[in-house]
N, CA, C and O of each residue as an XYZ file, in Angstrom:
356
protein
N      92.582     82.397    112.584
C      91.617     83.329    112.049
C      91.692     83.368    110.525
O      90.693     83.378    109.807
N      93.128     83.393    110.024
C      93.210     83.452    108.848
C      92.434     82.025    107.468
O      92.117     82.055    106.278
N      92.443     81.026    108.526
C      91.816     79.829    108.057
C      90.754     79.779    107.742
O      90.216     79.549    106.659
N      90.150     80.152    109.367
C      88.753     80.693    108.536
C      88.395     81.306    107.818
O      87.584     80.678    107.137
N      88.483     82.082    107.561
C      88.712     83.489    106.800
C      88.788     82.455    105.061
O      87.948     82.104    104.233
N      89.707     82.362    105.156
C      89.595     81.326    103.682
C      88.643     79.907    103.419
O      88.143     79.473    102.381
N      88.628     79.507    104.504
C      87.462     78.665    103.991
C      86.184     79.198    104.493
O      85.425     78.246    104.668
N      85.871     79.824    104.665
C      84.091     80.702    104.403
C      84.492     81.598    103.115
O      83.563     81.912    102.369
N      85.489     81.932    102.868
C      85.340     82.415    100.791
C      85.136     80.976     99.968
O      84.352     80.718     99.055
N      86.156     80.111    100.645
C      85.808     79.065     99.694
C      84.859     78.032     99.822
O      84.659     77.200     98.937
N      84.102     78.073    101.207
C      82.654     77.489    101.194
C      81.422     78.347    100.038
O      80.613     77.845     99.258
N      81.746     79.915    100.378
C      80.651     80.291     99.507
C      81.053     80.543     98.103
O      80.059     80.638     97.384
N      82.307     80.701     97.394
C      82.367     80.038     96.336
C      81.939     78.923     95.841
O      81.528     78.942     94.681
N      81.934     78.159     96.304
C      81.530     76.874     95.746
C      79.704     76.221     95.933
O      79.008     75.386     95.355
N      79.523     77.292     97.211
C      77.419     77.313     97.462
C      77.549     78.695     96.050
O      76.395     79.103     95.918
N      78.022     79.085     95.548
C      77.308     79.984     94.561
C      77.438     79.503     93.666
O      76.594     79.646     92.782
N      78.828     78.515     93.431
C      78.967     78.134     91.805
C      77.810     76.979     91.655
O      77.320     76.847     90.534
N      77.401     76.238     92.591
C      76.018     75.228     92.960
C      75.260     75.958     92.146
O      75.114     75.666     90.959
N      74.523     77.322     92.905
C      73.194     77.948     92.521
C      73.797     78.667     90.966
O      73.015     78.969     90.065
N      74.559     78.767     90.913
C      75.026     79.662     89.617
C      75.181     78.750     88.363
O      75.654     79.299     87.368
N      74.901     77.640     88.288
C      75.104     76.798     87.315
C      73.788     76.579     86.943
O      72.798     76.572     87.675
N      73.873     76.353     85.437
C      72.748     75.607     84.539
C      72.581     74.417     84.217
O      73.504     73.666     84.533
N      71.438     73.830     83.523
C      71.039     72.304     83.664
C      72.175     72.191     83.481
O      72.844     72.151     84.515
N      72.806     72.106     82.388
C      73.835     71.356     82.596
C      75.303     71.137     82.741
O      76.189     70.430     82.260
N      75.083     72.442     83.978
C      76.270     72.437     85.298
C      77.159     73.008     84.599
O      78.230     72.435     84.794
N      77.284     74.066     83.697
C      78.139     74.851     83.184
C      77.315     76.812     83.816
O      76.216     77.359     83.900
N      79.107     77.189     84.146
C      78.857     78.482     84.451
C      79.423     79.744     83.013
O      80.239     79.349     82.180
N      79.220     80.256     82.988
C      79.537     81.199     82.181
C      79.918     82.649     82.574
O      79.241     83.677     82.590
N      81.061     82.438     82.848
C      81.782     83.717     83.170
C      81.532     85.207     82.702
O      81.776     86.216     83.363
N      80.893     85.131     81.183
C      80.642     86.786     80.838
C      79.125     87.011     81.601
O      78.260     87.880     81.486
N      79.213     86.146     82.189
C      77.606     86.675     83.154
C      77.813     87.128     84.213
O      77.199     88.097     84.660
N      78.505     86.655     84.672
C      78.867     86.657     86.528
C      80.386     87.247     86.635
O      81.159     86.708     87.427
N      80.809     88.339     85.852
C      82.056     88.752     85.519
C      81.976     89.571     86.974
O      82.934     89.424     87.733
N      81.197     90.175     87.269
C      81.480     91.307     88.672
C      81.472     90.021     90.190
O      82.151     90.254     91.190
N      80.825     89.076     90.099
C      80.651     88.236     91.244
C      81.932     87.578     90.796
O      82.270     87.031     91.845
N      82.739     87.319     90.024
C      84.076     86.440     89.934
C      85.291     87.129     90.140
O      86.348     86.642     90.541
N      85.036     88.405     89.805
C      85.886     89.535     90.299
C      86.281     89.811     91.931
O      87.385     89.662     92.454
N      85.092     90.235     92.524
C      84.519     90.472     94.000
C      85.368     88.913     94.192
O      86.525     89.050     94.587
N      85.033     87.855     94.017
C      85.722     86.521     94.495
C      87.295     86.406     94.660
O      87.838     85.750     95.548
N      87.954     87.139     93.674
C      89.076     87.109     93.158
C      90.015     88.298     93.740
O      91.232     88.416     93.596
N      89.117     89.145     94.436
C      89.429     90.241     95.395
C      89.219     89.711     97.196
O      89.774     90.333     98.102
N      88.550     88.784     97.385
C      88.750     87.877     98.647
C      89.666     87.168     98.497
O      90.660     87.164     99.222
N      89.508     86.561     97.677
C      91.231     85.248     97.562
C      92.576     86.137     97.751
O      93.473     86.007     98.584
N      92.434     87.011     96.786
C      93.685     88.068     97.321
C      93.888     88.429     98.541
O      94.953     88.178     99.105
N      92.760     89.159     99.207
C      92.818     89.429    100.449
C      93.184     88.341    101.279
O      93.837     88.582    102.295
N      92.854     87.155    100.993
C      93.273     85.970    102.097
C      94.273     85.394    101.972
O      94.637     84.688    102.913
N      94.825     85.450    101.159
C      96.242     85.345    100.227
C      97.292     86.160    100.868
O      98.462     85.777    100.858
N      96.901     87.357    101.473
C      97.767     88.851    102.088
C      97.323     88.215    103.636
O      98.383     88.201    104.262
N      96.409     87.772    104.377
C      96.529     87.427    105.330
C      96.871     85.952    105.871
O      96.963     85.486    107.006
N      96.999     85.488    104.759
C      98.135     84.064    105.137
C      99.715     84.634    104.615
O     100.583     83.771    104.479
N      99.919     85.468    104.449
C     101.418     85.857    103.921
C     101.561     86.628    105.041
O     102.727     86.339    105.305
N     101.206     87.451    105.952
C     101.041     88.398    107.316
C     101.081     86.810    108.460
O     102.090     86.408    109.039
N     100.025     86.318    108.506
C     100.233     85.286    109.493
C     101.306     84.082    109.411
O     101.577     83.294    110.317
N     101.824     84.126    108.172
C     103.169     83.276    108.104
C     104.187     83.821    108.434
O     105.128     83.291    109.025
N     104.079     85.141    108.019
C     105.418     86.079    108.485
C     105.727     86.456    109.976
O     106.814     86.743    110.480
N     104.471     86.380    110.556
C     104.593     86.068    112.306
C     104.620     84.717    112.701
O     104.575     84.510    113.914
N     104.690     83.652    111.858
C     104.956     82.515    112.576
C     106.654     82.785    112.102
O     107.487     82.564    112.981
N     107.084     83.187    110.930
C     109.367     82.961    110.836
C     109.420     83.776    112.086
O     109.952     83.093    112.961
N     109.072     85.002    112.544
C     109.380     85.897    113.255
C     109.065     85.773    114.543
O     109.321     86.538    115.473
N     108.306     84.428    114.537
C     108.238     84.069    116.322
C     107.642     85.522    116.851
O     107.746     85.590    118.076
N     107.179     86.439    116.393
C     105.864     87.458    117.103
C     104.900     87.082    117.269
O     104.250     86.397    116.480
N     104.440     87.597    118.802
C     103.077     87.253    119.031
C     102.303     89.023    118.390
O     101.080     89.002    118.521
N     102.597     89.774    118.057
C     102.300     91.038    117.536
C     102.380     91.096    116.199
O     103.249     90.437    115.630
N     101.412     91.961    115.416
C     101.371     92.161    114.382
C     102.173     93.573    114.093
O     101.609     94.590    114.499
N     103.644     93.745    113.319
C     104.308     95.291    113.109
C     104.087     95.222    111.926
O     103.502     94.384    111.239
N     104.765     96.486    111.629
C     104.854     96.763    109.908
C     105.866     95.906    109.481
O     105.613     95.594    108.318
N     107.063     95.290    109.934
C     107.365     94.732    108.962
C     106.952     93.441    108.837
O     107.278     92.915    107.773
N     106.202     92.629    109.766
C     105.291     91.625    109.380
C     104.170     92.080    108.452
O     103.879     91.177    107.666
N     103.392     93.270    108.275
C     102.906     93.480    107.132
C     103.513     93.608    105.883
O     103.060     93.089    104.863
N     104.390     94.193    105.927
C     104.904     94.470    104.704
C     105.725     93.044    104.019
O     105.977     92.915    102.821
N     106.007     92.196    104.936
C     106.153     90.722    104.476
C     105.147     90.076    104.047
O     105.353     89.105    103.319
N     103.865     90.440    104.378
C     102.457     89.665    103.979
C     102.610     90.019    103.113
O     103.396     89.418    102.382
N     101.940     91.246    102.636
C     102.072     92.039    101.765
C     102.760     91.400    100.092
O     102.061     91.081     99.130
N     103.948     91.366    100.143
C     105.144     91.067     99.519
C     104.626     89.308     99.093
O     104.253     88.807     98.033
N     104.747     88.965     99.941
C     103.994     87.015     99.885
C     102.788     87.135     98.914
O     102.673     86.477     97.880
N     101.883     88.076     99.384
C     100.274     87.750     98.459
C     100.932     88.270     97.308
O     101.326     87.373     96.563
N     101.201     89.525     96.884
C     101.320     90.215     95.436
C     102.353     89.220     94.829
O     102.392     88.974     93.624
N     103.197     88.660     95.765
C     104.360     87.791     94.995
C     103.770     86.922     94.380
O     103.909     86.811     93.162
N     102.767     85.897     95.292
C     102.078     84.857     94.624
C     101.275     85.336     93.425
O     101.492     84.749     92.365
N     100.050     86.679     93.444
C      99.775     86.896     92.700
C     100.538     87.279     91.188
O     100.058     86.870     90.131
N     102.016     88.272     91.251
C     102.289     88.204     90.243
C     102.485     86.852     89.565
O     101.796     86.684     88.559
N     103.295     85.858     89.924
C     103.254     84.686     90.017
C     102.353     83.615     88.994
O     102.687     82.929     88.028
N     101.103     83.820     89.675
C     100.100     83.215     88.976
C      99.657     84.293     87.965
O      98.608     83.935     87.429
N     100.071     85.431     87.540
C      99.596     86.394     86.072
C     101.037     85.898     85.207
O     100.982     85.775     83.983
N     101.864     85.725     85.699
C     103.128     85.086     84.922
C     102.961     83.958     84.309
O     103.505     83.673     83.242
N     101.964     83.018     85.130
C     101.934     81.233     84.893
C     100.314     81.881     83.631
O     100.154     81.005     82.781
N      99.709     82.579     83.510
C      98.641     82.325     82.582
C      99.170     83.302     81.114
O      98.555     83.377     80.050
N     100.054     83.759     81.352
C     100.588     84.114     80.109
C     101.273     82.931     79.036
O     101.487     82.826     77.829
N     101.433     82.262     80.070
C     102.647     80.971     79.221
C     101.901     79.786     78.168
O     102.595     78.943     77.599
């Protein structure tokens, strides 16, 4: 589920950056600042549900508990701090 889930964000990322581009195939971010945002708030979210569905594959559960959430959880924000660490450098 979680697969899908990420590739239908990243199918329609990439059908918008299509229609969202100009002749000549450049996008411009101070335009589309709220639609790159909203994007960047799915990736997260799918980011937290591949860190939840990995944490039930170490844990051999067929159930979703809290502390398989709170391991997702921990995985997405980790990665995310992560990548705010790597664009400072």
């Amino acid at each position: 589920m979680t697969s899908i889930y990420i590739l239908l964000v990243l199918g329609s990322i990439v059908f918008w950056g299509f229609t969202a581009q100009d002749a000549n195939g450049l996008i411009y971010p101070s335009e589309h600042r709220g639609t790159l945002w909203s994007f960047a708030g799915l990736l997260l979210l799918g980011v937290i549900l591949a860190g939840i569905s990995f944490a039930g594959v170490r844990d051999k559960s067929k159930t979703v508990n809290k502390k398989t959430v709170i391991a997702g959880l921990t995985i997405g924000f980790g990665f995310l701090l992560w990548r705010v660490l790597m664009s400072l450098t």
